[in-house]
N, C-alpha and C positions, 0 to 999 in steps of 0.2 A: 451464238457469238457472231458477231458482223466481220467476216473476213474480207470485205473489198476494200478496205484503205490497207490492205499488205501488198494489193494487188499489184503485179509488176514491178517488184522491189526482191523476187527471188534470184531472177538472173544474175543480181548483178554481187549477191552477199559474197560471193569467191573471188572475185576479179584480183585479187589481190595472191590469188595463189598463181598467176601470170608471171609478177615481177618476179615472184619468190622460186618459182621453176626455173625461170634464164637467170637467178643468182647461180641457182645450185647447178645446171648446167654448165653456166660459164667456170665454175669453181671446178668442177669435174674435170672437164675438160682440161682446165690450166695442170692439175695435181697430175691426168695421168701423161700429160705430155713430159712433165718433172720427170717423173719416173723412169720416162722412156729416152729421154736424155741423159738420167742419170746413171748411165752403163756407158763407163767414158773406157777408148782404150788407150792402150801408153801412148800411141803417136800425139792425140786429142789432151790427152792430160798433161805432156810435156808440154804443149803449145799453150796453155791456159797457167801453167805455173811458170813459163819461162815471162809472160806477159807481169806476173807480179815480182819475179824476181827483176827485171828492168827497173819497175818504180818501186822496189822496197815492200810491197805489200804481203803481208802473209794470210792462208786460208784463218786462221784463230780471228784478224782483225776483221773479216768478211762477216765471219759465222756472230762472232759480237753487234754488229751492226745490224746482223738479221735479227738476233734477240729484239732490237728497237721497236720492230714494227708489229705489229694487232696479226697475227697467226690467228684463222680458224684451227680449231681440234680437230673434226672431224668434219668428213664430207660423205654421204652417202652412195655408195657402190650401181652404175644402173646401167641400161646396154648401153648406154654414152659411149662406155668405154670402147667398145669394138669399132662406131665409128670413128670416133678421134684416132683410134690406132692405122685405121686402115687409110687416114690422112697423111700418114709419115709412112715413106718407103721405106721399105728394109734397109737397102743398103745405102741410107743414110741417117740409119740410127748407130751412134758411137758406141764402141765395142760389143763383145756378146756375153758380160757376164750379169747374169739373173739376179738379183735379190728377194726376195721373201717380204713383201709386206705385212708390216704388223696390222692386225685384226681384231677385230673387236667380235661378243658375240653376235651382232649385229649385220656384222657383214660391213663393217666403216672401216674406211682407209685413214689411217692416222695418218691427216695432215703432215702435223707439225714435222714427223720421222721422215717424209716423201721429201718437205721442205730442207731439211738437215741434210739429209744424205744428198743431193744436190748442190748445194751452195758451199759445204766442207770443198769440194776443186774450182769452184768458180766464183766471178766477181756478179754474180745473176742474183739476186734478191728480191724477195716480192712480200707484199701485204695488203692488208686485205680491209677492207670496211662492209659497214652496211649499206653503200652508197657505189665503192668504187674498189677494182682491183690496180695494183699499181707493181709494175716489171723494171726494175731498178736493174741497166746493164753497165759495168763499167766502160769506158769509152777506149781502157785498149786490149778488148776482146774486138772493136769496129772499126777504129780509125790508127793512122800514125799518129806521131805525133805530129800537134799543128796542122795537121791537114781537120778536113772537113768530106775528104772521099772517103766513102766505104770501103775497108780496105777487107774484112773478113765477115760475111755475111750469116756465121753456120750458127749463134746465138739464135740472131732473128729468123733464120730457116727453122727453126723446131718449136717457136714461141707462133708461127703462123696458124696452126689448129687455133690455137686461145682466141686469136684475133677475131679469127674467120667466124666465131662459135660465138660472137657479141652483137649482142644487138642495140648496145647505148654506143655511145661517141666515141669516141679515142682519142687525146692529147699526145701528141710525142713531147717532150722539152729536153730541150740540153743546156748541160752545165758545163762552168769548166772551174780550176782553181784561180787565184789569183795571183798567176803567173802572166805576165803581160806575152802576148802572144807578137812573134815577129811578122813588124809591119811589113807587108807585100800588095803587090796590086787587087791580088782576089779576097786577102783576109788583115782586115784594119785591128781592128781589136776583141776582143773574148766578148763582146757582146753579138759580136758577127758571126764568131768562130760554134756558140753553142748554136747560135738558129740555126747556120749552113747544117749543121752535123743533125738538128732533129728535124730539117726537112730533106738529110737524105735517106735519115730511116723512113720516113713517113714517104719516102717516093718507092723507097725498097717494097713496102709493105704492100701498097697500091698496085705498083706492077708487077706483083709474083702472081696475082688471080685478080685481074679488072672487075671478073663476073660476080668477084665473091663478095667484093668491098664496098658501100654506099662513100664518096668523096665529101661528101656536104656533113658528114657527119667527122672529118678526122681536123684538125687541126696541129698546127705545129707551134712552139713555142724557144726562145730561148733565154734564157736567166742571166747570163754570163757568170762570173761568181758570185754573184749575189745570195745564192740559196744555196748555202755549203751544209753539208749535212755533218759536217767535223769543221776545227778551227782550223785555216789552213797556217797550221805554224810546224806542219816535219812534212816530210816527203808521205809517209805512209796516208796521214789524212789527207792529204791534196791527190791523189791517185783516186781517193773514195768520191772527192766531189767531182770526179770529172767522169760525169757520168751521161748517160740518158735513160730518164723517166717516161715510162709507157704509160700514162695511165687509160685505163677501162671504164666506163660507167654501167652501172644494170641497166640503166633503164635512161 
């Protein structure tokens, strides 16, 4: 049998297990940073429920909205883990109580339970494609109201391994409701108000590590209300769209 027209066609039959490692990677990484955030202590938890009790929001309308979006099951357990963790200092991991993750025989971390027990105290929501991971934070875990400064950085301080750990592009965009925002010399109207806000994560994220970040690959974006993820007709669903979207690409 004439095996020279196979010839130099072996290299390359896996190449595709490349993208499908920095999925699983980036995915890893995202779950066990969840995890390692989600040990909130009372000082951390009051501050995250006093922000929904302001605009009306309850954890049940968070966790229903997390239902929306394409949850992986499972992600594979690998020594990822120990360097993601040793990305987040101790003593800037919220509280110190432990949970028990569910397992499989496998040795698989059940997503979806990492995802749940996280997002049940917070407005942080994420999902997930074959294409792209996307980090849904509400916008007053970041900003005041009406402002466009970052007013509480400690969301995007532990979402920083995920970033750091991607090798596709990163969008930030911001949203807001369609509440018309008050005219001032620095912020005209909510088409302004989401840019300002997702080019100040997207500057936050830049200057926590120069070394670690390619700039050519981030872009920012803003929606104004245009892209509500609820109709903005009660206070609870206008709180949901005022938000900013991370999103991640694999590849």
């Amino acid at each position: 049998m004439d095996l020279s027209r196979f010839a130099g066609t072996a290299p390359h039959r896996e190449r595709w297990l490349l993208s499908y490692a920095d999925l699983l990677t980036l995915l890893l990484a995202f779950f066990v940073v969840m995890y390692s955030v989600s040990r909130v202590d009372n000082n951390k938890l009051g501050k995250v429920r006093a922000a929904f009790t302001d605009r009306a929001v309850t954890n049940s309308a968070v966790i229903e909205r997390a239902g929306d979006l394409p949850v992986p099951s499972l992600v594979k357990a690998t020594s990822m883990t120990d360097a993601v963790s040793a990305q987040i200092p101790e003593n800037e991991t919220p509280g110190s109580r432990q949970e028990s993750l569910p397992t499989t025989d496998a040795g698989e971390v059940g997503a979806s339970a990492l995802l749940t027990q996280w997002f049940a105290d917070t407005s942080v929501v994420a999902g997930t494609s074959e294409d792209w991971l996307e980090i849904r934070i509400g916008s007053a875990l970041l900003f005041d109201s009406g402002s466009a400064a970052l007013a509480d950085s400690t969301q995007l301080r532990f979402l920083l391994p995920v970033l750091q750990a991607s090798t596709g592009e990163i969008q930030v965009e911001g949203h807001t409701d369609n509440v018309p925002v008050r005219k001032r010399k620095e912020l005209r109207d909510n088409w302004q108000l989401s840019t300002e806000r997702a080019l100040s994560v997207l500057q936050y994220i830049l200057k926590s590590n120069p070394n670690k970040y390619s700039p050519p690959k981030f872009s920012a974006a803003g929606y104004g209300e245009y892209h509500p993820v609820q109709p903005n007709d009660s206070e609870p669903n206008k709180a949901l769209n005022r938000r900013v979207d991370i999103v991640v690409t694999y590849r």
